[in-house]
N, CA, C and O of each residue as an XYZ file, in Angstrom:
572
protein
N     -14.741     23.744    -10.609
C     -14.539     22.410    -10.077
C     -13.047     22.105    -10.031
O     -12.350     22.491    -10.969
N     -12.447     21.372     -8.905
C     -11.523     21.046     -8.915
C     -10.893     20.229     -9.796
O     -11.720     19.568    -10.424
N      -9.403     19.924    -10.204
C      -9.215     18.823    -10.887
C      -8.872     17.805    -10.278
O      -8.313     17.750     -9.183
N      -9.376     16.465    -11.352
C      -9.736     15.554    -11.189
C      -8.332     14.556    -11.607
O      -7.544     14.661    -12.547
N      -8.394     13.751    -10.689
C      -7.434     12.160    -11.933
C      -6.811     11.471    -10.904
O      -6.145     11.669     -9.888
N      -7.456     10.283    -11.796
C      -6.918      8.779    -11.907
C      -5.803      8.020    -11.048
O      -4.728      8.530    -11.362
N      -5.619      7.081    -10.160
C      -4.077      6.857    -10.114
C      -4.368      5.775    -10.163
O      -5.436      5.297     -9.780
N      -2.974      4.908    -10.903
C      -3.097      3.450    -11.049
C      -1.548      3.173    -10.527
O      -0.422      3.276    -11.013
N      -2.104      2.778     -9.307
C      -0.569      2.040     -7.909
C      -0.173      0.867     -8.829
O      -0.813     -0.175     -8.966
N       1.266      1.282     -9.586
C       1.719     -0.630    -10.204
C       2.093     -1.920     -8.772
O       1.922     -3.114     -8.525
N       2.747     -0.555     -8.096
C       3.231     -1.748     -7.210
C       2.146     -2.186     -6.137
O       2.576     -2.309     -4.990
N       0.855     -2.427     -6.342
C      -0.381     -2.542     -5.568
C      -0.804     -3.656     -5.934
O      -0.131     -3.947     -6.923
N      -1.712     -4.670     -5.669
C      -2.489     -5.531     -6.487
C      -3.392     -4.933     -7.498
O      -3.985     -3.885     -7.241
N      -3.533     -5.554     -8.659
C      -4.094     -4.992     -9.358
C      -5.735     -4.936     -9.390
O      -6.207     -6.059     -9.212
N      -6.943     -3.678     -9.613
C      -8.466     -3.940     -8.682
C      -8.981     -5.075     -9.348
O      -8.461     -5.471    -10.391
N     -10.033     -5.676     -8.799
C     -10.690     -6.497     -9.597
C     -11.757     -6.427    -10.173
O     -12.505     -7.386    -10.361
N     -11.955     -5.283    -10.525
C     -13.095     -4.493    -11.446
C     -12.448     -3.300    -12.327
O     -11.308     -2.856    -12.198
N     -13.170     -2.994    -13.006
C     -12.965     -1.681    -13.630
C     -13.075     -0.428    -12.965
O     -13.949      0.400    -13.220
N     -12.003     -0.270    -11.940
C     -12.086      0.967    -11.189
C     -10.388      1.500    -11.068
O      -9.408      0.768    -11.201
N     -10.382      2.819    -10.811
C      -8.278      3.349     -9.858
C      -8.181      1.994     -9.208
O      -8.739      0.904     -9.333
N      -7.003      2.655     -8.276
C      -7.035      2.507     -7.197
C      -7.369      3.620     -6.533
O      -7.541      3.466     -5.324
N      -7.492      4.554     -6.912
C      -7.351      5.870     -6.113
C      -8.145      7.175     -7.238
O      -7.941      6.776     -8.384
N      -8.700      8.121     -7.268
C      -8.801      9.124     -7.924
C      -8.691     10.572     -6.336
O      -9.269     10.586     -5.249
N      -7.767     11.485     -6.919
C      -7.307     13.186     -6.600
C      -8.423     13.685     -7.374
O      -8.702     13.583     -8.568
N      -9.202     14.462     -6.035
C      -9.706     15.603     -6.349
C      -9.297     16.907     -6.115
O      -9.788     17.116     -5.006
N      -8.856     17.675     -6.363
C      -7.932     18.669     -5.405
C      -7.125     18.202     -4.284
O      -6.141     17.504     -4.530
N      -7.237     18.316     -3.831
C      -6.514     17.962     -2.330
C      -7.066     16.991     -1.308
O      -6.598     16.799     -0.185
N      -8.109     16.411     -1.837
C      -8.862     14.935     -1.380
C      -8.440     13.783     -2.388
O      -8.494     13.811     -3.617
N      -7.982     12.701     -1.503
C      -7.545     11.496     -2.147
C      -8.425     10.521     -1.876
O      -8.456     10.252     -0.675
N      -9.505      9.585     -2.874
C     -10.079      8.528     -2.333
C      -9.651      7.637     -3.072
O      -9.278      7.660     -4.245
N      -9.766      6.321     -1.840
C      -8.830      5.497     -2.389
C     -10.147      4.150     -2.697
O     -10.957      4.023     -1.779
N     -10.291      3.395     -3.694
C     -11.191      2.706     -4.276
C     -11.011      1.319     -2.792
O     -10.135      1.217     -1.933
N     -12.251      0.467     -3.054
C     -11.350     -0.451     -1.882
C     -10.663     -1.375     -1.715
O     -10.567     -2.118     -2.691
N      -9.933     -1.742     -0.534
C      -8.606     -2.334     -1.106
C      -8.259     -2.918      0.315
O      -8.178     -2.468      1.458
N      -8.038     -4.548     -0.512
C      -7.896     -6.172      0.420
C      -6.085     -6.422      0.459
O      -5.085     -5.876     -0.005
N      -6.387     -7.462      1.219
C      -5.259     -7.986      1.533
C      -4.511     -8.737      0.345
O      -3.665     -9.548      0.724
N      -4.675     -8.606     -0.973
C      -4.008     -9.907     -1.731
C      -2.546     -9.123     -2.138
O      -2.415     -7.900     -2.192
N      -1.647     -9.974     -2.367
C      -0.585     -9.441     -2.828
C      -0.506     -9.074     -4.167
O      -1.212     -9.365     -5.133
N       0.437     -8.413     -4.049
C       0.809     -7.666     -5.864
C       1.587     -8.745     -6.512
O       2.164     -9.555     -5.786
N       1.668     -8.848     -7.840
C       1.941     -9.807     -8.457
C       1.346    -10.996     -8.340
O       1.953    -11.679     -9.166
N       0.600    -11.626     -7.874
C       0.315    -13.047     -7.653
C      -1.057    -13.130     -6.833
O      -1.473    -14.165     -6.313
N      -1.509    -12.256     -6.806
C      -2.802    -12.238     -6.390
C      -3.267    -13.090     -5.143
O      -4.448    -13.225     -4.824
N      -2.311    -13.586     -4.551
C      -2.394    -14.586     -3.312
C      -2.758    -13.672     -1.882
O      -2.416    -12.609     -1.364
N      -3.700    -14.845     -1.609
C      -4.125    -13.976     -0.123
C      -3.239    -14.781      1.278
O      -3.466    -15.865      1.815
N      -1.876    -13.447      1.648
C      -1.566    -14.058      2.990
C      -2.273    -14.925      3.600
O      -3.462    -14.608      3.614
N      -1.956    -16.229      4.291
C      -2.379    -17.101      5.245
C      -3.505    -17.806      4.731
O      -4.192    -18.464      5.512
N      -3.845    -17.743      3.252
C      -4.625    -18.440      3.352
C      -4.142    -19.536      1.991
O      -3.562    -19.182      0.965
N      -4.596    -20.978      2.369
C      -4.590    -22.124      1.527
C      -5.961    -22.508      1.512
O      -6.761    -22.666      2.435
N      -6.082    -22.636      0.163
C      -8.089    -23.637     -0.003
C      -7.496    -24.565     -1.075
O      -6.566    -24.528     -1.881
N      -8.745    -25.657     -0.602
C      -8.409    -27.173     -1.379
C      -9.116    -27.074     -3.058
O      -9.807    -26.287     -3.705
N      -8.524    -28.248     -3.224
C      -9.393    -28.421     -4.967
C     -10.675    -27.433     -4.919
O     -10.936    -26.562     -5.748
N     -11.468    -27.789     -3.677
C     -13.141    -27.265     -3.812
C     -13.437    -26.209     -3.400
O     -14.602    -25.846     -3.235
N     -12.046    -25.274     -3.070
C     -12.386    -23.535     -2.739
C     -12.499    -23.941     -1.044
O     -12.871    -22.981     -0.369
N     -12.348    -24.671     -0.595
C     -12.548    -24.507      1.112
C     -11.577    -24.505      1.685
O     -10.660    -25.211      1.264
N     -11.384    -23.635      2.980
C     -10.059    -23.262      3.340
C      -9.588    -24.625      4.207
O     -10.254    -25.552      4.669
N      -8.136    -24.336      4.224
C      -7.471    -25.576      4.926
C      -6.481    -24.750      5.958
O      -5.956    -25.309      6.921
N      -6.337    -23.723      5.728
C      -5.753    -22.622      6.447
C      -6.335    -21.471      6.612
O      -7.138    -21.122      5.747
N      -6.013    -20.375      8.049
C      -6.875    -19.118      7.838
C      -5.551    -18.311      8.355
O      -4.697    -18.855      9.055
N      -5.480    -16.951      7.929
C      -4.750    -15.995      9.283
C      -5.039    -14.694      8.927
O      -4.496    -14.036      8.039
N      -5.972    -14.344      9.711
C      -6.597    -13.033      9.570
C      -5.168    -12.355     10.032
O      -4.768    -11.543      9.198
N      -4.744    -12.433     10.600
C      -3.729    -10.908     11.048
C      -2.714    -10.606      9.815
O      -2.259     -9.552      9.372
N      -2.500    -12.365      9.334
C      -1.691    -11.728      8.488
C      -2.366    -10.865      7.206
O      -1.750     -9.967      6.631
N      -3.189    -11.119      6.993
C      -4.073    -10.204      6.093
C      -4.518     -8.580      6.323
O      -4.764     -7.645      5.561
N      -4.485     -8.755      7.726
C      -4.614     -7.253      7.954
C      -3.032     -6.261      8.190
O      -2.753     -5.064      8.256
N      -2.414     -7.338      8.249
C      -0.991     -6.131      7.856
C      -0.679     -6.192      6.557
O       0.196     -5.455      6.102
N      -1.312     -7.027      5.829
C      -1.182     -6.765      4.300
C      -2.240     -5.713      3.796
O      -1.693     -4.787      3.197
N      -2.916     -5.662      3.837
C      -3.861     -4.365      3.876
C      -3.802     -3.602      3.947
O      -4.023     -2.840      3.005
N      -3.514     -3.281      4.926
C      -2.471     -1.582      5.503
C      -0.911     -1.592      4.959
O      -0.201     -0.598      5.113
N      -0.494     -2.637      4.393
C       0.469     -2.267      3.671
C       0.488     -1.976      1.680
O       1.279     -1.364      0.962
N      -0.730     -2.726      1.392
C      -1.578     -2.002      0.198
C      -2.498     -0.376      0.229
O      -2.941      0.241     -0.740
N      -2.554     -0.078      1.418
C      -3.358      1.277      1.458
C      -2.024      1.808      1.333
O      -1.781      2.627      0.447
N      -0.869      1.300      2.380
C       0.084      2.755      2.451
C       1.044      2.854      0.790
O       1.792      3.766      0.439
N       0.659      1.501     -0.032
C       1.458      1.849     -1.158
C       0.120      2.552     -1.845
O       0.105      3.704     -1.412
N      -0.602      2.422     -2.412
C      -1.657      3.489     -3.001
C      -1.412      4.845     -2.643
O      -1.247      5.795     -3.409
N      -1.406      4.834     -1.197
C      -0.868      6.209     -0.662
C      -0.239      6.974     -1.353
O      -0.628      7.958     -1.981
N       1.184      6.346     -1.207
C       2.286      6.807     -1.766
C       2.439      7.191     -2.854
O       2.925      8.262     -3.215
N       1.750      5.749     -3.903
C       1.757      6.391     -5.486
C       1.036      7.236     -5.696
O       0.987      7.647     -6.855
N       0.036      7.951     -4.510
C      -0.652      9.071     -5.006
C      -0.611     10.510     -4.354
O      -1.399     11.456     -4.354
N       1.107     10.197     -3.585
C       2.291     11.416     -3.324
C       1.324     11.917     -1.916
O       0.877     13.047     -1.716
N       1.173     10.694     -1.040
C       0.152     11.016      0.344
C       0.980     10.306      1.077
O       1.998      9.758      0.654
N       0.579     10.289      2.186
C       1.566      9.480      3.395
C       0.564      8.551      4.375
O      -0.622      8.874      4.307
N       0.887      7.453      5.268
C      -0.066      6.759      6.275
C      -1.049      8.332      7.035
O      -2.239      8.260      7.344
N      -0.472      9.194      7.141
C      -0.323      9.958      7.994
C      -1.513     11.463      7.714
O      -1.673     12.386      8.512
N      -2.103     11.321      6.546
C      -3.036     12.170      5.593
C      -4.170     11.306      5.736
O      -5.271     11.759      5.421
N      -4.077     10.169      6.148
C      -5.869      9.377      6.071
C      -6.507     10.142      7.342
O      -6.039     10.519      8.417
N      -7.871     10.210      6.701
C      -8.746     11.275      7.588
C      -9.895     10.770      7.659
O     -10.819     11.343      8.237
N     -10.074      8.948      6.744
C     -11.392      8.409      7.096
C     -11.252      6.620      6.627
O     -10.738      6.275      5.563
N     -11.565      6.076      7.194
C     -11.006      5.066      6.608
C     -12.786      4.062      7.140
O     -13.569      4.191      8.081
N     -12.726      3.248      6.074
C     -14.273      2.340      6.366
C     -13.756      0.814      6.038
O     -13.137      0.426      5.047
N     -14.204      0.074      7.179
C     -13.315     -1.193      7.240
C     -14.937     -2.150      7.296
O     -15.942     -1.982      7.986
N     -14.520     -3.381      6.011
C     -15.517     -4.250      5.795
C     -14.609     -5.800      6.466
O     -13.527     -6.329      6.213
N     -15.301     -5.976      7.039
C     -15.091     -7.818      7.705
C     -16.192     -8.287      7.495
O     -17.310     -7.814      7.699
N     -15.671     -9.830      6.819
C     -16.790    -10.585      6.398
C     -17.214    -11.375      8.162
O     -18.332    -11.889      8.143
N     -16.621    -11.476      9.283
C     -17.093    -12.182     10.490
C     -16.433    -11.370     11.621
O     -15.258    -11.487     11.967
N     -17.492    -10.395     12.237
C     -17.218     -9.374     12.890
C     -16.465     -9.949     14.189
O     -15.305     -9.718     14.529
N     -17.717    -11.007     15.026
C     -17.319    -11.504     15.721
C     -15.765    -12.033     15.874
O     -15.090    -11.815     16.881
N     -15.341    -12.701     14.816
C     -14.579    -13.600     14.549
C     -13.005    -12.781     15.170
O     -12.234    -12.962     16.112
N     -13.106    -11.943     14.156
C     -12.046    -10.878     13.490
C     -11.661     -9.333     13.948
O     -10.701     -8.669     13.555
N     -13.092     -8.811     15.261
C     -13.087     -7.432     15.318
C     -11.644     -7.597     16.140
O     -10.575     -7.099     15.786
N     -11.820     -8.223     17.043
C     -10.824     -7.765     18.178
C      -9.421     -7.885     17.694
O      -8.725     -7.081     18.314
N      -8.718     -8.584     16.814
C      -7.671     -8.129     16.073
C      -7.333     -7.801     15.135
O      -6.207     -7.865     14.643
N      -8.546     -7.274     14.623
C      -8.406     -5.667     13.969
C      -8.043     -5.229     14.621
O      -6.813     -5.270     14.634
N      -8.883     -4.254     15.975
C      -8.751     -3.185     16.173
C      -7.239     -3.191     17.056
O      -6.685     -2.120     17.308
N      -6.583     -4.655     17.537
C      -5.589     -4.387     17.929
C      -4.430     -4.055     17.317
O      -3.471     -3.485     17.834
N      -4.569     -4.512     15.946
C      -3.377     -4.126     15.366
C      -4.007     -2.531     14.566
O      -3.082     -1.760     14.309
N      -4.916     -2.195     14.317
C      -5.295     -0.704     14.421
C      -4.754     -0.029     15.123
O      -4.238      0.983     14.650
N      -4.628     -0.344     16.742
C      -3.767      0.434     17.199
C      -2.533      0.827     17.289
O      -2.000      1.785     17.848
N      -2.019     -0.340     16.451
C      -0.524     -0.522     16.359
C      -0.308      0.374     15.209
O       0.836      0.806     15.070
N      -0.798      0.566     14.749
C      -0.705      1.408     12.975
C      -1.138      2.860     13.575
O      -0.590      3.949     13.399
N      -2.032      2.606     14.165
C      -2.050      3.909     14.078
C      -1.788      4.525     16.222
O      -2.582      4.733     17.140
N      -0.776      4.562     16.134
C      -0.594      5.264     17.844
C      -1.287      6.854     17.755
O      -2.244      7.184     18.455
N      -0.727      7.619     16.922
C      -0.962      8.734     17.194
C      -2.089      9.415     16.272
O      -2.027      9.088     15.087
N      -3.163     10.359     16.650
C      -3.989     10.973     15.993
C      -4.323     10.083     14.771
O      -3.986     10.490     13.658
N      -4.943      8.931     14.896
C      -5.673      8.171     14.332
C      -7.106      8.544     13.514
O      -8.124      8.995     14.038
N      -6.906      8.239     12.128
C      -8.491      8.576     11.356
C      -9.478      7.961     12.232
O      -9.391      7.106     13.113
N     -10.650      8.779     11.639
C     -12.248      8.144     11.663
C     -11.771      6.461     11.405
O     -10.765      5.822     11.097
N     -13.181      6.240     11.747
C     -12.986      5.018     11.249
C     -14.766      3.977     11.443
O     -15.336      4.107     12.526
N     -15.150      3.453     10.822
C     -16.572      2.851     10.550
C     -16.263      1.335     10.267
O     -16.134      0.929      9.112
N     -16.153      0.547     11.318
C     -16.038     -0.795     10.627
C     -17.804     -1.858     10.691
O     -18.500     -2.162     11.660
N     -17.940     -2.084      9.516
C     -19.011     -3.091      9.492
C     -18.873     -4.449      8.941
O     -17.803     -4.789      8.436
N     -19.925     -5.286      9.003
C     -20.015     -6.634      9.022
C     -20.261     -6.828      7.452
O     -20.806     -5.887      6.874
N     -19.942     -7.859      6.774
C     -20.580     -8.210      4.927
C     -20.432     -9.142      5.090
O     -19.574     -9.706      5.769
N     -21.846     -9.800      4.058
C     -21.746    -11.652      3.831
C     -20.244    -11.491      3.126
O     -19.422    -12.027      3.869
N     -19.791    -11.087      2.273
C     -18.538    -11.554      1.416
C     -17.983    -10.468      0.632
O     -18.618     -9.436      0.411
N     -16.693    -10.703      0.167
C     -16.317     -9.158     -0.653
C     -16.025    -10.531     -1.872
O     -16.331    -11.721     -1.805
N     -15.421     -9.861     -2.780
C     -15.293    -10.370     -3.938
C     -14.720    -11.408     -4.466
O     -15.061    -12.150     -5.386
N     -13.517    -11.372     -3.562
C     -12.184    -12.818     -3.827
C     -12.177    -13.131     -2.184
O     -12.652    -12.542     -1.213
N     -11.400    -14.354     -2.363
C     -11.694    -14.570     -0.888
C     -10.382    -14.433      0.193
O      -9.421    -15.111      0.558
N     -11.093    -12.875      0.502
C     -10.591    -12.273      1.067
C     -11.689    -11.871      2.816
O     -12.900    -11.650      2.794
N     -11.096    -11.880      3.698
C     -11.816    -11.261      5.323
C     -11.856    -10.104      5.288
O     -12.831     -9.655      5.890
N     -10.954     -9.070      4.654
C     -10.854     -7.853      5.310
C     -10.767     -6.591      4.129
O      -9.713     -6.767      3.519
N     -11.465     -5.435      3.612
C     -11.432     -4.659      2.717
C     -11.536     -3.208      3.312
O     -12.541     -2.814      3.904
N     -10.467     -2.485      3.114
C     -10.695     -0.748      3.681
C     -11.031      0.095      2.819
O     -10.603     -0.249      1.717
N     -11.770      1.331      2.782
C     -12.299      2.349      1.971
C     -11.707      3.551      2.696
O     -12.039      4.159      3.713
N     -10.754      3.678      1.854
C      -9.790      5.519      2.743
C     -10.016      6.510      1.922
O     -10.143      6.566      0.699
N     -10.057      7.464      2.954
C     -10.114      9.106      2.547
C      -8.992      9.902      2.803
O      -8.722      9.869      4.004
N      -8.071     10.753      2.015
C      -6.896     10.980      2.850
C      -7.067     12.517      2.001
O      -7.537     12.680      0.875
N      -6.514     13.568      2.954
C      -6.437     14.899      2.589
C      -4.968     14.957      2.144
O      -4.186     14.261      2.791
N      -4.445     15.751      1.046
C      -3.031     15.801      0.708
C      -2.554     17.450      0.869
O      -2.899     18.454      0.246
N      -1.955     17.319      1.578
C      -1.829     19.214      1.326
C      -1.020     19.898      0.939
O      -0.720     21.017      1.354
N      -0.527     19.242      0.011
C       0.342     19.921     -1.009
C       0.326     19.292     -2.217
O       0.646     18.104     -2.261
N      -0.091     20.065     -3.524
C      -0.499     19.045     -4.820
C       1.069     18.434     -5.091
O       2.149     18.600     -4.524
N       0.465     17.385     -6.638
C       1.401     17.132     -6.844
C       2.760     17.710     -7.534
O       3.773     17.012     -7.582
């Protein structure tokens, strides 16, 4: 069996369960899944909610370049590049709402030889957050 281990991204938000961010299996990197909130402060771009948790502000886009800028630091701390993802599974809580700029700024991230990719619909992810990715990235050269 290959070896196995752990990575814990400091400069990432920290998960909100008892999980990595990431565990290396040989030369497969999976990366646990991972939202838009920022590191340090746990704040979700574009969004403000009142005393009673209801939003008073929304901005999905900005959340989805925060996202992809939490995958590409996980990445990194786990000595991979944007450029090694080979599967990526994208959860939106309002497909309708939200697909079409996803996938436009998807394209912006990714121009060339772009991962797989599986996006589906969920009542809700955990914090309140719109947008959560599940990546697979091949590394081909250990650490």
């Amino acid at each position: 069996m290959s070896e196995q281990h752990s990575i814990d991204a400091s400069k990432a938000p920290k998960p909100v369960g008892l999980y990595p961010h990431a565990r290396r299996v040989g030369n497969w990197l999976y990366l646990s899944g991972i939202g838009p909130r920022e590191p340090g402060t746990d704040g979700v771009p574009g969004l403000e909610l009142d005393k009673n948790g209801l939003y008073i502000s929304f901005d999905f886009e900005a959340q989805c370049h925060s996202v992809f800028k939490n995958v590409k630091t996980v990445l990194e701390a786990s000595g991979a590049q944007w450029t090694d993802l080979i599967d990526v599974q994208v959860f939106l809580t309002d497909m309708k709402r939200d697909f079409k700029t996803y996938n436009r700024l998807w394209g912006e991230y990714f121009k060339v030889n772009p991962p797989c990719r599986t996006t589906v619909e969920i009542k809700s992810l955990p914090t309140p957050i719109a947008i959560e990715l599940k990546c697979v990235a091949f590394v081909s050269s250990d650490e």
